[in-house]
N, C-alpha and C positions, 0 to 999 in steps of 0.2 A: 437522702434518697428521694427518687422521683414521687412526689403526692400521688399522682395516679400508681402509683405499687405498693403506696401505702394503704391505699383505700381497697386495692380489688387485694393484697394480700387478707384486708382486715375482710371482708368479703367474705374471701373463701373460709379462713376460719371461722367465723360464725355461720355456716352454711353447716360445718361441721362438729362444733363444739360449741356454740353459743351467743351469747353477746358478753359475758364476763372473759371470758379467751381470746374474745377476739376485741377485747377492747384493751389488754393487756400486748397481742403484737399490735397492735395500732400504734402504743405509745413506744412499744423499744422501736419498732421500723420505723418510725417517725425521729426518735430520738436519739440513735444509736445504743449503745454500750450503755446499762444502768445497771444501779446496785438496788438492793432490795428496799432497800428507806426510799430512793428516789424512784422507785415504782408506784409506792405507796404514796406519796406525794403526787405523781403527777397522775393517778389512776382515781386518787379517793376512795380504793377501795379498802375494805377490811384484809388487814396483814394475811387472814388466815383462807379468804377466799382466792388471794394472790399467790399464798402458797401452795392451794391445791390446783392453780392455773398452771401454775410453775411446772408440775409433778406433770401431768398433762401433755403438756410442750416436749418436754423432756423424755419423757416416755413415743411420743412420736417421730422423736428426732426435730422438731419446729425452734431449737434451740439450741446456741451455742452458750457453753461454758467459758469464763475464764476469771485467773487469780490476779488481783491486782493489789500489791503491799496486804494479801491477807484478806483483802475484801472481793467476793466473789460477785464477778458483777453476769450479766444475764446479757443477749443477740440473737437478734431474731435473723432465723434461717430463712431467707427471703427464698429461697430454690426449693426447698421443700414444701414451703408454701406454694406455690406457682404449680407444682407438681400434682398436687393432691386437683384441679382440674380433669386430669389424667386418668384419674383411679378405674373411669368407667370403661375407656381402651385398654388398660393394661389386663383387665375380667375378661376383655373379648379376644384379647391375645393368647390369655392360660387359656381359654376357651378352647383353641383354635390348635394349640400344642398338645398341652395337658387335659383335656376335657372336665367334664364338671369337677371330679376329684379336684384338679390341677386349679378348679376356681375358686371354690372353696377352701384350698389351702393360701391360696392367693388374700383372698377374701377375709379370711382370718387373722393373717397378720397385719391387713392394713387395719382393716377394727382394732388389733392392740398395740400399732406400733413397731413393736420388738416379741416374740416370745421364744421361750426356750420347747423343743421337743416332747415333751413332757405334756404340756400346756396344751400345743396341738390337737395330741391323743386324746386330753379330756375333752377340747371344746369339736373332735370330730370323731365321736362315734361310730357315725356310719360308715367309718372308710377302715377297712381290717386292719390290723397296725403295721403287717409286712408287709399290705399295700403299700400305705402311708410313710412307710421308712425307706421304699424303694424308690417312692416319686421324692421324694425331700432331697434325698442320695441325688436323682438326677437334676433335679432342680437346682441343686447350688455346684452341681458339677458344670452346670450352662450358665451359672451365675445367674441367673434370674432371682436366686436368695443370693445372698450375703451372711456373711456372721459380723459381730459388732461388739465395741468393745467400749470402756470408757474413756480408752484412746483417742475415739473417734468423735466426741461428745465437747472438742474444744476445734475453732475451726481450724481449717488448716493453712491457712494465712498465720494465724499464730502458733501452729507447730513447725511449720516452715522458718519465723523468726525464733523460733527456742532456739529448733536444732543448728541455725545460724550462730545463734549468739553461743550455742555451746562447742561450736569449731574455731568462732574468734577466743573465744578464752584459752581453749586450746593452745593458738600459738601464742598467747600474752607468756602462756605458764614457761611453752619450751622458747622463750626470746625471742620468735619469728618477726624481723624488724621490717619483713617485709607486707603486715598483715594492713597497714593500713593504704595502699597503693591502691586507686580504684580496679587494679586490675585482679587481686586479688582478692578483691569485697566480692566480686562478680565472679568468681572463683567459690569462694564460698556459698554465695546461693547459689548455683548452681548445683554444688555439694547436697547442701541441704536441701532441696529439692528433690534429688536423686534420693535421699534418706528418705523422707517424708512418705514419696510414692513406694519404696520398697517395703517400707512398716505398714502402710496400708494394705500392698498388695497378702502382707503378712496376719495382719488382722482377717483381714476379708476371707482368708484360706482356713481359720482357723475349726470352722464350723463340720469338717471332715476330719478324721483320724486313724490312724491304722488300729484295729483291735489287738490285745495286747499278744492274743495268739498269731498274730501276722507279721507284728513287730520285729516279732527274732529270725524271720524269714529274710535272707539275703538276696535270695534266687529271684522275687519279683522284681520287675522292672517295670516303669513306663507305664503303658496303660494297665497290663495288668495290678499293676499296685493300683492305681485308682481304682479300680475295680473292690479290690478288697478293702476299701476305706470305710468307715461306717459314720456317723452321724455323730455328732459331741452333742452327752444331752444337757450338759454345762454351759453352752453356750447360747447367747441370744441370737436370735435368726431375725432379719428383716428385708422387706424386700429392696432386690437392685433395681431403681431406676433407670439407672444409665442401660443398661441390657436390653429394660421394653424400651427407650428413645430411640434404641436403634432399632427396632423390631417396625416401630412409627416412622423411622428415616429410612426402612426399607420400601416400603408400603408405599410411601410419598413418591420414591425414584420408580418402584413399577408405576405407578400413577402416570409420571411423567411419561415413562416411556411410551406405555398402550394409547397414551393422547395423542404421541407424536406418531407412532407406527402402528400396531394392533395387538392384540392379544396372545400371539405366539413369540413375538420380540420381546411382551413382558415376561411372558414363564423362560424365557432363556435370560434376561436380567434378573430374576427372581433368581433360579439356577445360579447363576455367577456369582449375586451376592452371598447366599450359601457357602461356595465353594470359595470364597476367598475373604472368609470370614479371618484368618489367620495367616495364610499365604497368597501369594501371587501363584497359580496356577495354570493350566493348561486346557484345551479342550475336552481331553480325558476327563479331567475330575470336574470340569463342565456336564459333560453328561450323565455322571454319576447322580447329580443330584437336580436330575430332571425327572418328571411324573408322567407313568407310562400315560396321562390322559393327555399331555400336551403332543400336539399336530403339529407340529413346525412345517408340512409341507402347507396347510394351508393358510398360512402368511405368505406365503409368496406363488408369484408366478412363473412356475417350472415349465418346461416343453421336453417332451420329446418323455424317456425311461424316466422311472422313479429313483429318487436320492436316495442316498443312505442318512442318515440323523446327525451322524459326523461332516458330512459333504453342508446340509440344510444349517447344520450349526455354523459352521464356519463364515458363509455367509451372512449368518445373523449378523456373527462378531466384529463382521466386515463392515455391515448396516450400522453399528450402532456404534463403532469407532471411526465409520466417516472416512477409512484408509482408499475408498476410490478415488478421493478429492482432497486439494491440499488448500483450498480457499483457508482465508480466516474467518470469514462464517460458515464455515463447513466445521472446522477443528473446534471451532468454540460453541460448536451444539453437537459435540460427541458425550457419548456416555461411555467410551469404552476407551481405554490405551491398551494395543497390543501390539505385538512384537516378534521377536527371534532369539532365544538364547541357544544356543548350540544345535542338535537338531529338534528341539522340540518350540513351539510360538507358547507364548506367556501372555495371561490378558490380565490384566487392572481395571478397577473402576476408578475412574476419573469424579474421585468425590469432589475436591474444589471445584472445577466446573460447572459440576452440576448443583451443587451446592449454591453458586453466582445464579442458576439460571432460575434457579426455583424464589431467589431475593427478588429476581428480575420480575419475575411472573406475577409475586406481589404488590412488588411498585408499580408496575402495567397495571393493574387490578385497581390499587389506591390512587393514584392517579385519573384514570378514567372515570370514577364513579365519583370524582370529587370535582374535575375541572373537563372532563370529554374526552374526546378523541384529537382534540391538536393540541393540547397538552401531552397526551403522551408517544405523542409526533416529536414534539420541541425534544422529552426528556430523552426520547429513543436517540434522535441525530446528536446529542450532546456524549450520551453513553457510548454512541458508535466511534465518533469524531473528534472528542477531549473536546478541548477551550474553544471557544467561538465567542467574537464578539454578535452584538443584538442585530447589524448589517447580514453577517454572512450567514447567521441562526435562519434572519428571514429570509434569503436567498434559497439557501437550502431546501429548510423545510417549505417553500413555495404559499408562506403565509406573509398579506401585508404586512409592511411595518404599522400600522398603524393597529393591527388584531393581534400582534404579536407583543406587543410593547406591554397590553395589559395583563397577558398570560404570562410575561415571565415576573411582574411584578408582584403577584397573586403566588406563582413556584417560590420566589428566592423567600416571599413572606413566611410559606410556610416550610422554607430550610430545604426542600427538594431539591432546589440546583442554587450553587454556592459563585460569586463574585471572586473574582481577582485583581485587584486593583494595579492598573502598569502606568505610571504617571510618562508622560513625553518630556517633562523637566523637571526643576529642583522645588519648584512652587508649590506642586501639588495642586493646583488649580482644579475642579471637575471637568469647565470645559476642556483642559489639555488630559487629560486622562482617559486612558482605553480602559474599556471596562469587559475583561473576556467569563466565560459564562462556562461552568462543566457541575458535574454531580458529584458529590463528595459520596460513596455510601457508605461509610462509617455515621455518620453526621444524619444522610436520609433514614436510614435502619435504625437511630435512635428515634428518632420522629415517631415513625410510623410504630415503632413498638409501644411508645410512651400513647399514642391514640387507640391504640387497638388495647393497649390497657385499661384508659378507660371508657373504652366500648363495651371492653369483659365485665368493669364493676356496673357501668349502666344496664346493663341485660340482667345482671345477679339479681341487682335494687328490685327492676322493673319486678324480678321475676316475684322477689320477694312483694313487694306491693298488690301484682295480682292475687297474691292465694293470702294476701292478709284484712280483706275487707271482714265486717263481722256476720256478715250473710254468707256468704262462702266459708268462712270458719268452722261456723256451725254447721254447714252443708257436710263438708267433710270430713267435720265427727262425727256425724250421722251416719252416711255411708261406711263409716271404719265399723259400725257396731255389727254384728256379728249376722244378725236375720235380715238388714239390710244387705249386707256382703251378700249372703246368700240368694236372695229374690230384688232387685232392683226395681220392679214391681211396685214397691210402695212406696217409690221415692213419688210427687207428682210430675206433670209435665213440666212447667216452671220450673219445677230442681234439676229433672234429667238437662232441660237445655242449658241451665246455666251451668250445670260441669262440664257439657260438649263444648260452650264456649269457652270455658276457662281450659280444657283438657287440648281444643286448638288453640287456644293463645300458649299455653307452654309447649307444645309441639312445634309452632314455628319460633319461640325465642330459643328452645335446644338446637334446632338446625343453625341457628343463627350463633348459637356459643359455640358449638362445634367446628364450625367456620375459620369465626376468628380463632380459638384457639389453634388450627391448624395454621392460618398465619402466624400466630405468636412463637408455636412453635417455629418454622421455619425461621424467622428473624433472630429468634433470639437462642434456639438451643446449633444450630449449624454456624460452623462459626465461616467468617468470611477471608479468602486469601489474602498473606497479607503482604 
């Protein structure tokens, strides 16, 4: 694994469980796949405090399982880790849905990982229980919970090869002669694949259940049945991640949009993604889930009578799929594909696109703040125009050769734009050898992820460093005591300024982790066409 993932995973664990926890994923992310003797070996810790690390991980999900000849070895969940960054968007999200209740149920279970219903009730009091069983109900009906099993608890790289190897035995037992054909390996996993994800999807549902008085009812259907589903109080609940990254990949796409166009183009991209959360849809169920405070007439400039909301939409749809122009930089900065199917138009979001433009926007971003504005001249005309030798690069981009020579040599160093070597004969000679220039971004996207990783653990350290002097230490355990909380008053001037200083130095390094993680995300949870 990359050091810089090993360090800001170890990082964030100890941010949140300590330095014994987080010196335990340090060594399996560093190390891969151990058994409990070679933890203690390469940890030095006492067996008994590594087992209560163990229990810890586990209980948060920070852990994979699995059996090897009988010996159970331990893997660290690098996504889960990476995740926990997140926790304070995903509060502002329940926030934003579910209001406080909605936070504090949220709240609750990232505190204990996993808990059962039950558990809930005791540790939230204040929330009446038919509240609380009503919001739970719709919470994993939107998937933002999950239920979990210890299914789930081995990864799924290696339930994907179980359930393989248990389809190639399969045909050993009925004589299938034809199982070892590569065409038929690839047949198999795919098989297994399709298992995998169906037993998950299976898992994951298990957390809802018909009451037993509903059960023997034939007559419900569809929504109504989900309706009358109630809660399993047997079952462990934890939250979905994958549900708030997209609630976060909504958020980023109106971003984009209101920077390109304004604030009535985003509540109709807001709207669309809504509405085609599950289908490809129409304008109709476009408007459906628009908010009576959104103005669509005043994004644009109308003449003459007023539109109706149907007429101003369409328009949007028009604006934002780029269907008046058929350029290829027109089509490749749409946010919208729409259509005709029979007599009704069908709109799609054009996720890979925009998914490109948002990688773009970061490498424009990492680029200029590292090497200028004709560096990301050079990278733009390479993006636009493929391979180019360092002749036509310079012509192009309207930079000497002699200013351009050091810029691309400083790009290919740092893996930004990648060589092609086309020799003119058999020799391989340098001088007979063209040398043409383009961007790989499989290759640039690991780059820049692998730096902005350790930007994440250098900002944690930093942050760690400021609040660990031993005059601020004491500062604010002072302030924690009870008559200071109350009256600030008796702190002196000397103390009030030095927490205003420390209280702005961690206000601009959270804007600053905020940041990056919003590039990390983009790089690394959108994935890129392939």
């Amino acid at each position: 694994m990359d050091p810089e993932t090993v360090r800001l995973c170890a990082w964030i664990i100890k941010s949140h469980f300590g330095d014994m926890v987080s010196l335990v994923v340090q060594t399996l992310a560093a190390h891969g796949r151990l058994s409990f003797r070679e933890l203690v070996l390469f940890t030095k810790l006492k067996p008994r405090a590594i087992a209560a690390s163990l229990i810890v991980l586990s209980q948060h999900g920070l852990l994979w399982h699995s059996n090897v000849q009988d010996d159970e070895r331990y893997e660290c969940n690098v996504d889960e880790c990476l995740q926990r960054q997140r926790f304070g968007k995903f509060l502002l999200i329940a926030n934003d849905l579910y209001g406080e209740d909605g936070v504090l149920v949220v709240q609750t279970i990232l505190d204990h990982g996993r808990v059962r219903f039950p558990q809930l009730i005791e540790e939230l009091p204040q929330i009446e229980r038919g509240r609380l069983q009503k919001l739970v109900r719709r919470m994993l009906q939107k998937r933002f919970i999950k239920s979990t099993t210890e299914y789930l608890t081995k990864s799924r790289a290696d339930r994907i090869a179980d359930a393989e190897n248990r389809l190639l035995m399969a045909d050993v037992t009925t004589k299938n002669v034809a199982v070892a054909s590569a065409k038929r390996l690839a047949e198999k996993r795919l098989e297994a694949e399709e298992q995998v994800a169906a037993r998950e999807r299976e898992v994951e549902a298990l957390g809802l259940k018909l009451s037993e008085s509903k059960a023997t009812t034939k007559s419900m259907k569809g929504k109504d049945k989900d309706k009358e589903k109630e809660i399993d109080e047997t079952i462990w609940l934890r939250i979905n991640f994958t549900t708030f990254n997209i609630c976060l990949r909504n958020s980023l796409i109106e971003s984009a949009v209101r920077a390109r166009y304004n604030e009535p183009a985003a509540s109709v991209m807001r709207a669309v993604l809504k509405a085609t959360e599950k289908n490809i849809v129409g304008s109709n169920g476009i408007l459906e889930e628009m908010s009576e405070d959104d103005n669509l007439a005043s994004g644009l400039a109308t003449r003459g009578s007023s539109k109706s909301n149907a007429s101003l939409l369409k328009e949007y749809i028009s604006m934002l799929s780029t269907s008046d122009t058929l350029s290829p930089s027109s089509v490749s900065s749409s946010f919208l594909s729409s259509g005709s199917t029979g007599m009704s138009s069908k709109v799609q979001v054009d996720f890979i696109g925009i998914y490109r433009k948002l990688k773009l926007a970061v490498l424009e971003g990492y680029v200029r703040e590292r090497w200028g504005p004709l560096a990301v001249r050079i990278v733009k005309i390479l993006l636009a125009m493929g391979m180019m030798d360092e002749r036509q690069l310079a012509k192009v981009a309207m930079i000497s050769p002699d200013s351009i020579r050091p810029l691309i040599s400083v790009l290919s160093g740092a893996s930004i734009i990648t060589s092609q070597e086309v020799p003119k004969g058999k020799d391989f000679l340098p001088s007979r050898t063209s040398y043409f220039w383009h961007v790989d971004m499989n290759k640039t996207n690991a780059v820049m992820l692998s730096t902005l990783m350790k930007t994440m653990a250098n900002i944690m350290e930093r942050k760690a460093a400021e609040s660990s002097t031993p005059l601020l230490k004491t500062l604010l355990e002072t302030r924690r005591r009870t008559d200071v909380a109350a009256d600030e008053s008796l702190l002196t001037y000397a103390e009030k300024e030095l927490l205003r200083q420390w209280e702005e130095k961690m206000v601009k390094l959270g804007i600053l982790e905020s940041r990056v993680d919003e590039a990390m995300f983009i790089l690394r949870e959108l994935p890129l066409a392939s």
